[in-house]
PyMOL CGO cylinders between C-alpha atoms (Angstrom):
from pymol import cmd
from pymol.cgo import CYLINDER

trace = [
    CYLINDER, -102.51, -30.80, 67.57, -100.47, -27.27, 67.49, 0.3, 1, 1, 1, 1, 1, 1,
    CYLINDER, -100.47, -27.27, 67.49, -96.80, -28.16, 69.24, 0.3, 1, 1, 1, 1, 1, 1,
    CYLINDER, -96.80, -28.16, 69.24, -96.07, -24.86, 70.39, 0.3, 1, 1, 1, 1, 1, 1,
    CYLINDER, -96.07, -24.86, 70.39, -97.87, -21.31, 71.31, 0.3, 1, 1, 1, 1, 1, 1,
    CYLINDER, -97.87, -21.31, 71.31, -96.43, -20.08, 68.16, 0.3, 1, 1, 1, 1, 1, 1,
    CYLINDER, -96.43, -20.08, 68.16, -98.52, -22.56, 66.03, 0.3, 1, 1, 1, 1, 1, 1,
    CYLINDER, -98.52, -22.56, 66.03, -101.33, -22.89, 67.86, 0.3, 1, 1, 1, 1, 1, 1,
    CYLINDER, -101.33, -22.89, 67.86, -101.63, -18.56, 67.35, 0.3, 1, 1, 1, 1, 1, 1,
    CYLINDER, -101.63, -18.56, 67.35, -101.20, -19.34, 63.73, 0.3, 1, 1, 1, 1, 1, 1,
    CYLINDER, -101.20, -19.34, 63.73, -104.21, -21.37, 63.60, 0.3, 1, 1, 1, 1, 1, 1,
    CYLINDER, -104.21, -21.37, 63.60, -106.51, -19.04, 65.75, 0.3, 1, 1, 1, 1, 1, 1,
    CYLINDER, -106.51, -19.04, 65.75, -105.54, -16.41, 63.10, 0.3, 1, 1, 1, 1, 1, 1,
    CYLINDER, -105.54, -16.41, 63.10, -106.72, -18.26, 60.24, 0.3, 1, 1, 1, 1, 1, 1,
    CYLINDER, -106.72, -18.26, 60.24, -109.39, -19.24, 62.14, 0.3, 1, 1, 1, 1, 1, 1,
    CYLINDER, -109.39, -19.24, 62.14, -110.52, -15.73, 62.79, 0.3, 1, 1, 1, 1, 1, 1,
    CYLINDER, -110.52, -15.73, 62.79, -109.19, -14.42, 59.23, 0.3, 1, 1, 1, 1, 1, 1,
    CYLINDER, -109.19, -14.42, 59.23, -111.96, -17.28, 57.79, 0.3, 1, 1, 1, 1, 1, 1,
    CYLINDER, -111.96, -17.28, 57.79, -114.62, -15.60, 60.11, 0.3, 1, 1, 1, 1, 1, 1,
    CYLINDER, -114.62, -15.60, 60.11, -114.07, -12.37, 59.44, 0.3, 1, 1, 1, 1, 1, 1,
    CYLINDER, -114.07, -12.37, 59.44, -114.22, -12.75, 55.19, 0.3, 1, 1, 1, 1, 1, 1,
    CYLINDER, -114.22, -12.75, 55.19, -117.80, -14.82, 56.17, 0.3, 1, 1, 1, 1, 1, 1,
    CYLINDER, -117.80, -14.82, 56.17, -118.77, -12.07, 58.32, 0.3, 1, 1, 1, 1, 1, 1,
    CYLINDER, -118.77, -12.07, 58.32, -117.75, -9.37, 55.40, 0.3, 1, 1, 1, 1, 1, 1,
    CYLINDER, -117.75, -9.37, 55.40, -120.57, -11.02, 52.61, 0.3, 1, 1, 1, 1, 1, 1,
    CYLINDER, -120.57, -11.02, 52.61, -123.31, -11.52, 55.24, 0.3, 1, 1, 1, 1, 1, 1,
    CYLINDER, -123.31, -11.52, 55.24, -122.96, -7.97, 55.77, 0.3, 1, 1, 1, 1, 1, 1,
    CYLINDER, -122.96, -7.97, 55.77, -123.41, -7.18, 52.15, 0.3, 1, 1, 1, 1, 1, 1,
    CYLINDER, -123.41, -7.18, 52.15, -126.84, -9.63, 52.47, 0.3, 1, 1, 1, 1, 1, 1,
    CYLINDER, -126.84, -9.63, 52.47, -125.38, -11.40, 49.53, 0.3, 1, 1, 1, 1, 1, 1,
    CYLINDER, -125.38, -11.40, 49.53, -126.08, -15.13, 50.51, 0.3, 1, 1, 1, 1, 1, 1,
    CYLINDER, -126.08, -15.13, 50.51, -124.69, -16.28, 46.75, 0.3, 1, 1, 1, 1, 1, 1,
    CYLINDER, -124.69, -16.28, 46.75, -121.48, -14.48, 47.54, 0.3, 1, 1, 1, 1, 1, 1,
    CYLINDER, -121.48, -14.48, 47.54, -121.55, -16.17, 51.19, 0.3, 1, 1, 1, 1, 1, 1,
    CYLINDER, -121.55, -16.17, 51.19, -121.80, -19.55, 49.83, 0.3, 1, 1, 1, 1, 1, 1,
    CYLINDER, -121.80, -19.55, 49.83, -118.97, -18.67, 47.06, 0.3, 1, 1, 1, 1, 1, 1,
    CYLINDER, -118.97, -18.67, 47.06, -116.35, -17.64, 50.03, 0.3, 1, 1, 1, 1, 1, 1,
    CYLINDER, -116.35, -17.64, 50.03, -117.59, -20.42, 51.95, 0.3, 1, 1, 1, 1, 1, 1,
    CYLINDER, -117.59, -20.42, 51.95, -116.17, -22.99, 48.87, 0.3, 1, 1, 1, 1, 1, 1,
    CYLINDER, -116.17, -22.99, 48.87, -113.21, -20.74, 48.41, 0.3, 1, 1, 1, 1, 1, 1,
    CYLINDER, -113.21, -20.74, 48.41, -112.38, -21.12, 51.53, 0.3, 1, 1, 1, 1, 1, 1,
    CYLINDER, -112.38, -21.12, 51.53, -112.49, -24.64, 51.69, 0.3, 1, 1, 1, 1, 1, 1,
    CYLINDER, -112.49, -24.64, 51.69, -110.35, -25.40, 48.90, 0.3, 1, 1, 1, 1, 1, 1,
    CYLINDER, -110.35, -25.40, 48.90, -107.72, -23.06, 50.74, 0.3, 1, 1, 1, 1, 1, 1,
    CYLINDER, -107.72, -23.06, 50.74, -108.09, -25.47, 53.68, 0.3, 1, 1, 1, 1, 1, 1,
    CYLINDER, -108.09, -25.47, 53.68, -107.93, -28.47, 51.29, 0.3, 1, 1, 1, 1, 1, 1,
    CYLINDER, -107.93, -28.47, 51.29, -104.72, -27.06, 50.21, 0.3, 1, 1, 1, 1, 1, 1,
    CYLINDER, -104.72, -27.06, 50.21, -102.89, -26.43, 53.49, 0.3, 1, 1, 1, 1, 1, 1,
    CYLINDER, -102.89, -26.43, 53.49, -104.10, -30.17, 54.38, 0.3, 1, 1, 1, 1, 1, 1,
    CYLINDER, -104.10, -30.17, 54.38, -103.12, -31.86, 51.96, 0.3, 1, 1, 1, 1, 1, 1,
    CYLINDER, -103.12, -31.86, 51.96, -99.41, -30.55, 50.84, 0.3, 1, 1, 1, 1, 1, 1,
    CYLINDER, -99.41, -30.55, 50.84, -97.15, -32.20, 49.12, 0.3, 1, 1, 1, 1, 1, 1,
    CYLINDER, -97.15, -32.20, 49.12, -94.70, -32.70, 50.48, 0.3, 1, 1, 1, 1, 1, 1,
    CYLINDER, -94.70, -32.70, 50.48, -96.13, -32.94, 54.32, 0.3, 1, 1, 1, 1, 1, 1,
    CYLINDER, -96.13, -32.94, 54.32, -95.57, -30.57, 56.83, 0.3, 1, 1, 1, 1, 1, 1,
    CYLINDER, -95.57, -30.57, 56.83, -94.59, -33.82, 59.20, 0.3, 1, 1, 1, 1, 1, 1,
    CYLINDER, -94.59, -33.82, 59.20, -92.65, -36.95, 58.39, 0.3, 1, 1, 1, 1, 1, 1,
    CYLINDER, -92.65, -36.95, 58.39, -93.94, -40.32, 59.16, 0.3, 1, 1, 1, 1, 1, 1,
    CYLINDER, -93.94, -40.32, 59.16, -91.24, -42.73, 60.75, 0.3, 1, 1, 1, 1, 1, 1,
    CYLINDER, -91.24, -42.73, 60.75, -92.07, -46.37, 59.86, 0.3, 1, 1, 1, 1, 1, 1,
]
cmd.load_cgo(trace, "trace")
């Protein structure tokens, strides 16, 4: 969960930034090039998740 406005703005842009780079290929009618951004994009997303080292610490 975002901990601040600041964050949780952050995320809604990405958000939006992933819609709008969908939105460009389906306007092109190019479903190959859809499905290419589409796994593009998720490796970006893989990335951000899975950082080394972590964004957060984990106190045990």
């Amino acid at each position: 969960m975002p901990t601040n406005e600041k964050e949780l703005n952050c995320n809604l842009f990405d958000q939006l930034t992933l819609l709008e780079r969908i939105e460009r290929q389906v306007e092109k009618g190019d479903l190959q090039s859809v499905k290419e951004e589409i796994g593009y994009l998720k490796k970006e997303i893989e990335r951000k998740l899975y950082q080394q080292p972590p964004l957060t610490q984990s106190n045990q």
